[in-house]
C-alpha positions as CSV (number, residue, x, y, z in Angstrom):
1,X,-2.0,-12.1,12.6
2,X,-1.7,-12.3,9.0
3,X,1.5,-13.2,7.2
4,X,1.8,-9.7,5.5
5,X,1.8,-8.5,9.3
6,X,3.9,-11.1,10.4
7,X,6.6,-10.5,7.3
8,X,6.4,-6.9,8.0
9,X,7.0,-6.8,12.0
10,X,9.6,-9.5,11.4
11,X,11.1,-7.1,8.8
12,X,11.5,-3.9,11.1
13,X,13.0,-6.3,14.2
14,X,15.7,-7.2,11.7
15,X,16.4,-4.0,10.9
16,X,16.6,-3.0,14.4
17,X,18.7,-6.0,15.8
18,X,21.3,-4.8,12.5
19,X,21.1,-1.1,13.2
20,X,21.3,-1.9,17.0
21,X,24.9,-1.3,16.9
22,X,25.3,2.1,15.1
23,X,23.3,4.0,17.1
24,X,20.4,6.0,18.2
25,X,20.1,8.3,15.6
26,X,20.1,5.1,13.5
27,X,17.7,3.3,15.3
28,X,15.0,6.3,15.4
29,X,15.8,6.1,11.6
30,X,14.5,3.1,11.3
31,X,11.6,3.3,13.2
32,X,10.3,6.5,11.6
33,X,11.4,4.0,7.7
34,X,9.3,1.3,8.8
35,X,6.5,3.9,9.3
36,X,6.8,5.7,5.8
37,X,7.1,1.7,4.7
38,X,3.6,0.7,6.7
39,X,1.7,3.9,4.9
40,X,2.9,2.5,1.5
41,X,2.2,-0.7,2.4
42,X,-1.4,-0.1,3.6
43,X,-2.3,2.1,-0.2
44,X,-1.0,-0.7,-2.3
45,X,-2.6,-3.8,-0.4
46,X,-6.2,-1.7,-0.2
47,X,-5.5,-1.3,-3.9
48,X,-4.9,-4.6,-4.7
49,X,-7.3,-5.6,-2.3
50,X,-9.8,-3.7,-4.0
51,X,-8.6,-4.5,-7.5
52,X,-9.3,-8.6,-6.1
53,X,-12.7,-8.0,-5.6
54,X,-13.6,-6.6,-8.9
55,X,-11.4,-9.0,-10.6
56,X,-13.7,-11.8,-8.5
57,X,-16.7,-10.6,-10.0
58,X,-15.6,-10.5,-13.5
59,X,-14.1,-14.1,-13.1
60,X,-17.4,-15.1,-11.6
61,X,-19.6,-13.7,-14.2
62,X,-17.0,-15.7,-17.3
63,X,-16.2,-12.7,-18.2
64,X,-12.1,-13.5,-18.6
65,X,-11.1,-10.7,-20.6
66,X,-12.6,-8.1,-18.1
67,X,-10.5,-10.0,-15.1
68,X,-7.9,-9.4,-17.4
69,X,-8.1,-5.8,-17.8
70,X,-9.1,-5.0,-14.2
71,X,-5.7,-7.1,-13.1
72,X,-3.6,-5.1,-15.8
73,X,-5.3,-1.6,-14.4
74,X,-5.3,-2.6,-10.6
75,X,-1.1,-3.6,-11.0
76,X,-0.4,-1.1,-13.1
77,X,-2.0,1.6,-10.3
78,X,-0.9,-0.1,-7.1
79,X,3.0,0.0,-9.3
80,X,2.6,3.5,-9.2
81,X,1.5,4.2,-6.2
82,X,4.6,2.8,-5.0
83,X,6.6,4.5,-7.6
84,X,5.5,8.0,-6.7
85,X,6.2,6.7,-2.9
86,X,9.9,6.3,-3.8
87,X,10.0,9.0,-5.7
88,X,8.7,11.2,-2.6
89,X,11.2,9.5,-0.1
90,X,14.1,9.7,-2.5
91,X,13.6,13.6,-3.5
92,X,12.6,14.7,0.0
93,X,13.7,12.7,2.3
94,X,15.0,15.3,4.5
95,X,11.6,17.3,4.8
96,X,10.0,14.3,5.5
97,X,12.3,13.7,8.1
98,X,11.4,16.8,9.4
99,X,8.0,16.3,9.7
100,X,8.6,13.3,11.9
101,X,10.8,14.7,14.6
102,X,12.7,17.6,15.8
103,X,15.3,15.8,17.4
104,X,18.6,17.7,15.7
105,X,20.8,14.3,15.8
106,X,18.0,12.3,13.3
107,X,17.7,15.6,11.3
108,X,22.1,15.7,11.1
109,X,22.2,12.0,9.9
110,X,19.8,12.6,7.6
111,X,20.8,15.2,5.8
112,X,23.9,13.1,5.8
113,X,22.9,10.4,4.0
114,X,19.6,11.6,1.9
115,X,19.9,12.4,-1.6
116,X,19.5,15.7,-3.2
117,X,17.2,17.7,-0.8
């Protein structure tokens, strides 16, 4: 198991153990978070996975100020992916929720505490 793995499973068990208390609704919350978090989480590593192996090759070759450049383009895109992510969650949280379940108690406390939707 990798330690991004590791990190991340920790991550959602804490969550649960903290949101254990509140509820059901809260719980299933979670869980569908941590799988909006996971999709995120898989485009920016394969980006900056992806970004590492061209920025190998230019530091191989001695060409610094290509690595440069392809480190500078490869942050700058995985940033945005995870911009537009929050930007997604934030405006439409409640049809995303939507898509992930029709259970009427997870769609109620959403709505209750999502932004403007």
């Amino acid at each position: 198991m990798t330690l991004q793995a590791l990190m991340s499973t920790s991550r959602t068990m804490v969550d649960a153990v903290l949101v254990a208390r509140l509820g059901t609704d809260e719980i299933a919350a979670i869980g569908y978070g941590s799988r909006v978090v996971f999709v995120v989480m898989l485009a920016t590593m394969g980006m900056a996975d992806g970004g590492a192996v061209i920025i190998a090759q230019f530091r191989g070759s001695g060409d610094a100020a290509r690595a440069r450049r392809a480190t500078a383009v490869t942050t700058a895109v995985t940033v945005g992916i995870a911009l537009v992510a929050l930007v997604v969650c934030l405006l439409w949280a409640r049809p995303l929720v939507a898509v992930a379940t029709e259970d009427p108690g997870s769609s109620t406390w959403a709505r209750s505490t999502s932004g403007p939707s």
